[in-house]
C-alpha angles and dihedrals in degrees: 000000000000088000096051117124139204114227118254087244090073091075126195126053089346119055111106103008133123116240082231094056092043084055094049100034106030113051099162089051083050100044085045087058094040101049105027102030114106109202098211091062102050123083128180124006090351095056078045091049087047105057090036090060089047098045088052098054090054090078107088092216096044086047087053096051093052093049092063098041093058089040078059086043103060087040090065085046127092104244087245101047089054109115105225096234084068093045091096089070095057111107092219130034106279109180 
C-alpha cells in the first residue's frame, strides 16, 4: 500500500502523492488522520488512507519517526498557527 496514490482530482496536499510519501513528508497530514479521523465516516481512498496511517503507526520505530518529524514540524510553524492536535509536539507549553 506504500505505492498507493491519491488521484490528482483530490486536490490539495494530497493529489498525486503516495500514502508512503504523505507518511514520511507530511506529519501534520499524518497526526490529523491519526488523531481526528473516525473510521466509521470515511469510504474509498480515504477508509484505505486511514488504516494505512494506523498500521503503520503501529510499528514503534515508524511511530517514533513520526513523532520527531512532527516535533521538527511545529518548530518551522508560528505558535499561533500551530493546529492543537499538533501541540503535543511543541518542546515547551505553547496555548
Amino acid at each position: 500500500m506504500d505505492s498507493r496514490t491519491f488521484p490528482k482530482e483530490v486536490g490539495g496536499d494530497l493529489a498525486n502523492r503516495t500514502f508512503l510519501d504523505i507518511l514520511i513528508e507530511c506529519p501534520k497530514i499524518v497526526e490529523f488522520v491519526d488523531t481526528l479521523w473516525v473510521v466509521e465516516k470515511t469510504t474509498g481512498i480515504f477508509k484505505d488512507f486511514y488504516e494505512y496511517i494506523k498500521f503503520m503507526l503501529q510499528n514503534p520505530l515508524v511511530k517514533i519517526e513520526h513523532q520527531e518529524r512532527a516535533r521538527a514540524f511545529v518548530k518551522t510553524v508560528a505558535e499561533d498557527k500551530i493546529p492543537s492536535y499538533m501541540k503535543k509536539f511543541c518542546s515547551s507549553p505553547r496555548v
